[in-house]
N, C-alpha and C positions, 0 to 999 in steps of 0.2 A: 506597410505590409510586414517589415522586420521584426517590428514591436508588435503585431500582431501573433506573429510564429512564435514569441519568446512566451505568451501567455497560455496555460495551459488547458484555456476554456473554448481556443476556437476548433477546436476536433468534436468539441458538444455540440458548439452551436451548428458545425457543419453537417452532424449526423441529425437532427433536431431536424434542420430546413429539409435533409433530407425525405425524412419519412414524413414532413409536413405536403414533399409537394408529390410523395408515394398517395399519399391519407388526407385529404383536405382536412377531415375531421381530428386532425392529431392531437392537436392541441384543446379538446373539448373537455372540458370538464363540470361530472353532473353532480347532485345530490342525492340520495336511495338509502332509502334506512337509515338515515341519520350517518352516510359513511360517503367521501370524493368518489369517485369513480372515473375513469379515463386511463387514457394511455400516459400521461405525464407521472397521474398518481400510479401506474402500475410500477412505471418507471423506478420509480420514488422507493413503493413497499418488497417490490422483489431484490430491486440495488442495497436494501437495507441489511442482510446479511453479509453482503461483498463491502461496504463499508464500513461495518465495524472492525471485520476481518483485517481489512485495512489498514484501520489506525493501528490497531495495534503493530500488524507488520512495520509500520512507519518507524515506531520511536523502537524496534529492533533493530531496524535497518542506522537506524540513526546512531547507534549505538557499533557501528561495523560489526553487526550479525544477520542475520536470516532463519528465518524460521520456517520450514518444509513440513511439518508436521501439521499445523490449523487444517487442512482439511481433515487428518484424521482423528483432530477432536473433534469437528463438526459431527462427525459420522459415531464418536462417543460418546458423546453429550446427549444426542436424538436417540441413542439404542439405549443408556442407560434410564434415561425419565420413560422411554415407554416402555420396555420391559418394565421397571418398576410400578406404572398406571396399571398394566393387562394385569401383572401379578400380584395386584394388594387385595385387601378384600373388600373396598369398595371403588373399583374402577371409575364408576363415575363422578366420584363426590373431588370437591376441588384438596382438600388433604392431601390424597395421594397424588396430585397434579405437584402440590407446594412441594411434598416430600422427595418427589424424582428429580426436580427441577434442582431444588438445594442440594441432592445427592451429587447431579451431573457438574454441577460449579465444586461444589467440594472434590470434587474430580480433576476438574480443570487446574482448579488450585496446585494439586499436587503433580498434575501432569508439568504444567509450566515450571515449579519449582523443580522438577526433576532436568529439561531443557537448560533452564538457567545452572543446576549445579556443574554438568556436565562443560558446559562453555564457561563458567567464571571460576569454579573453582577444581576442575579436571584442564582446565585448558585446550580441548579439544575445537577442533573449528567448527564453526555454529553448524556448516552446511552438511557435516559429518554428526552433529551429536541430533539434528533434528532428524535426518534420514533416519536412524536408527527409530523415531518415535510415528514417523510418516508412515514404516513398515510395518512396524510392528502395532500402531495403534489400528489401523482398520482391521487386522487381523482379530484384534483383542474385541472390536464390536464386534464383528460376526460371532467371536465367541460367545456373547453377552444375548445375541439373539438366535444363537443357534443356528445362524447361515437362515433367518427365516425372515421376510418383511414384519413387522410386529405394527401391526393397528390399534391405535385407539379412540374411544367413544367418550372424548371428555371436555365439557362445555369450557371449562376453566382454562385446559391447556390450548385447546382451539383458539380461543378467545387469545391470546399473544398475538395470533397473527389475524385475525378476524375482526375484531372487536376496534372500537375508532376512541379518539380523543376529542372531543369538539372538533368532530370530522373528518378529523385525521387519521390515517392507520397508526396503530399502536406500534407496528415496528416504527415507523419512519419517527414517530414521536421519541421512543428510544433511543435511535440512530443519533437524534439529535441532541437528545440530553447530553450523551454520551460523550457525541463531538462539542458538546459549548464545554462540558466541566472539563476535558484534556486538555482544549484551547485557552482557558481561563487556567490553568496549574502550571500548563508549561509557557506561559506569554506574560504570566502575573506573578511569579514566581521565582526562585533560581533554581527549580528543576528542569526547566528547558536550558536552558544554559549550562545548565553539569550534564544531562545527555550530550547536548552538542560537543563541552571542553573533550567526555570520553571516547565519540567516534571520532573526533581529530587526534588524539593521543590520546590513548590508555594511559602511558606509562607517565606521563610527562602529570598527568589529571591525580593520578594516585599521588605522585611526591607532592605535587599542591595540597595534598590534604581531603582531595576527595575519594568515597569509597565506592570506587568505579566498580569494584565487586557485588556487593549489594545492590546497586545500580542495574547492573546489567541482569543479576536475577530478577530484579522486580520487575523488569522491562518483559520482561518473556512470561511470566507469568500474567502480567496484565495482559499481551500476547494472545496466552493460553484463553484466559475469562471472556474475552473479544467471540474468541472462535465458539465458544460454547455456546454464550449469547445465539451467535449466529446458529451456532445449527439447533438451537432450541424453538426458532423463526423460522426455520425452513423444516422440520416435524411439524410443529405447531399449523404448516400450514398444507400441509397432504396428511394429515392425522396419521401417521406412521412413522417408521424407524425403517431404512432401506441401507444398515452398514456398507453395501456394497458400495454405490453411488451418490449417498448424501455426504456433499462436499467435495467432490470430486472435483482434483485440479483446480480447487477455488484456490492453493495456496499458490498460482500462477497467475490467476486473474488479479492475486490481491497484491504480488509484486510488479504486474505490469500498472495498475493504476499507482500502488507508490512511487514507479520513475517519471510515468507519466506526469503527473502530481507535482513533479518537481526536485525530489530528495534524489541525495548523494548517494548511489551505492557505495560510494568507500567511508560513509561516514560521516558525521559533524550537521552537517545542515540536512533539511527536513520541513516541510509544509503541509500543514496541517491541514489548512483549505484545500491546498493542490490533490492534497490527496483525495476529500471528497470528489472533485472535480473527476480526476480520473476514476475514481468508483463508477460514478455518474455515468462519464464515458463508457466503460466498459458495460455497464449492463444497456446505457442507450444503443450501441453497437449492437449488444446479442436482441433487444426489440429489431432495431433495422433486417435482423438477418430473416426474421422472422417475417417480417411485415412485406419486405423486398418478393420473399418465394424463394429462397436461395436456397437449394436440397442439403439435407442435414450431411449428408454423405462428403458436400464441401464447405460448410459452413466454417469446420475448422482453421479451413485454408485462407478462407475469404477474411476471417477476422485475424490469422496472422498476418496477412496484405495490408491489411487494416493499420495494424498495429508499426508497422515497419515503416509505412508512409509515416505515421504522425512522429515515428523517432526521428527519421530523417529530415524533416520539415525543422525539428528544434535542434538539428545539430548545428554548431557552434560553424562547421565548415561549409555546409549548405547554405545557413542563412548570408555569409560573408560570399558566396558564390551568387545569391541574388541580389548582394547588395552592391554588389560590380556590375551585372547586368543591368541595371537600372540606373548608373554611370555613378553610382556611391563610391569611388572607390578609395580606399584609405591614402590620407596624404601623404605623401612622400617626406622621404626621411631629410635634413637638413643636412645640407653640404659640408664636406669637412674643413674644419681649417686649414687654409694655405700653408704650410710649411715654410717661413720666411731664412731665404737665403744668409751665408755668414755674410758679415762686411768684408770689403773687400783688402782693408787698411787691415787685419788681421793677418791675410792670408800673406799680402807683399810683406809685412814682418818675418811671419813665419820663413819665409822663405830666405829672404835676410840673413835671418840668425843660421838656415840652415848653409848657406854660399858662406858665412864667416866659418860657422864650426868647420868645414871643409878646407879654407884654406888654410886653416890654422893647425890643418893636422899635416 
């Protein structure tokens, strides 16, 4: 059971059996239009913007930074491409799909590069220079939509979230391209290894020769492109732009699945799968809350409960407190050496010499 706690995947499997024995049918999956359908695959295409989100936050995280801002590119990314579709002059035609879409990444671009100057070369702390862009970027989409939801009627950008891959949704298909090429750069590579030397020492990584500066800009910016991604997937898939709440708090979900997952908040180490995993988790979670009946009014409580059990369950002092219960307990430490007495043919000398120097004074 200890080695069971330490892996990151039995809180899946527990919420899984759960709504499996809520939902006989949970695990069903059909065919329809050439596209899965089921609870697994919803699992799969809605968890698909909380995963990308993810990754990225990981190799920030990994890098001893944080980024608080992703959900407010979510929300700039979705206001800029559809502002741009409703306002071109042919709203339906895929053109202006391509053209919003490149605009809102060319955005993302410049947003993350803005994150990263601030933190690598202002030196400011991450959790202070991304608030500043958390704040101020929903603000800046409501600007962009005018405080208005903005609808659109467009096959091409529908089609992101709609549309299937050899039956597959086209998000999850991305999710995953996504995650094999950062799994294959950082595991194939010495760029997972120069993130890791920088969140163990910065400083120690720079005198070795590496440009932990550069480093950590590109980290936030690929960060940034993640979130965009993402909220180009969740537009794409209520045909609209909703600045207020697209994205909302996802930049919480996407650090709870990265501890979850496995990575150091103080830095250096980092898992890649783990973090799918916890993605997974957290959107299987908000299915269960749904599936269970659980009033949205507590919903948020219920998956903080949630989430508090599964830390506690992998904490280092828990699991050593059930692995006493179950009569594991650590072996006791070895005895010290005896301390061996002087000889005793010393001492009567000593004593000796000390009855002569006496009488001899």
């Amino acid at each position: 059971m200890r080695e069971l706690l330490r892996k990151p995947i039995w809180p899946l499997v527990a919420l899984l059996l759960l709504n499996l024995a809520v939902t006989p049918s949970f695990f069903a999956v059909r065919v329809q239009d050439g596209r899965l359908y089921g609870s697994l695959v919803d699992i799969l295409h809605n968890g698909a913007p909380l995963a990308l989100t993810a990754l990225g936050m990981t190799l920030v995280i990994a890098t001893r930074g944080i980024d608080l801002s992703v959900g407010a590119v979510v929300a700039i990314s979705g206001a800029v491409t559809c502002t741009w579709i409703a306002g071109s002059p042919d709203p339906a035609g895929p053109g202006a799909a391509l053209a919003g879409m490149g605009l809102a990444l060319g955005l993302a671009v410049v947003l993350g590069a803005w994150n990263g100057f601030l933190v690598a070369r202002l030196g400011i702390q991450p959790i202070i220079a991304t608030l500043v862009l958390m704040t101020a970027g929903r603000g800046l989409a409501q600007l962009v939509t005018d405080g208005q939801i903005v609808t659109v009627n467009n096959a091409f950008f529908s089609g992101i979230s709609g549309s299937a891959l050899f039956t597959v949704p086209l998000t999850v298909v991305v999710a995953a391209a996504v995650y094999a090429l950062v799994a294959l750069v950082t595991r194939r590579t010495a760029l997972g290894t120069l993130v890791e030397a920088v969140g163990i020492n910065p400083e120690a990584s720079r005198l070795a020769g590496v440009r932990s500066r550069s480093l950590v800009w590109t980290v936030y910016v690929f960060c940034a492109l993640c979130a965009a991604v993402a909220g180009l997937m969740i537009s794409a898939n209520v045909h609209a732009a909703d600045a207020n709440n697209a994205g909302l708090w996802l930049e919480l979900d996407a650090i709870l699945a990265v501890v979850i997952g496995g990575t150091s908040l103080a830095g250096g180490r980092y898992s890649i799968a783990g973090t799918l995993l916890g993605a997974l988790t957290i959107q299987t979670l908000t299915t269960t809350i749904y599936s269970v009946g659980i009033p949205p009014e507590v919903s948020l409580v219920f998956k903080a409960v949630v989430v508090i059990l599964v830390f506690l369950a992998q904490a280092p002092k828990v699991q050593a407190l059930l692995a006493r219960r179950r009569g594991a307990a650590p072996p006791p430490a070895p005895p010290a050496a005896p301390v061996e007495p002087a000889p005793a043919e010393t001492t009567t000398e000593t004593t000796t010499a000390t009855e002569t120097t006496g009488s001899g004074r």
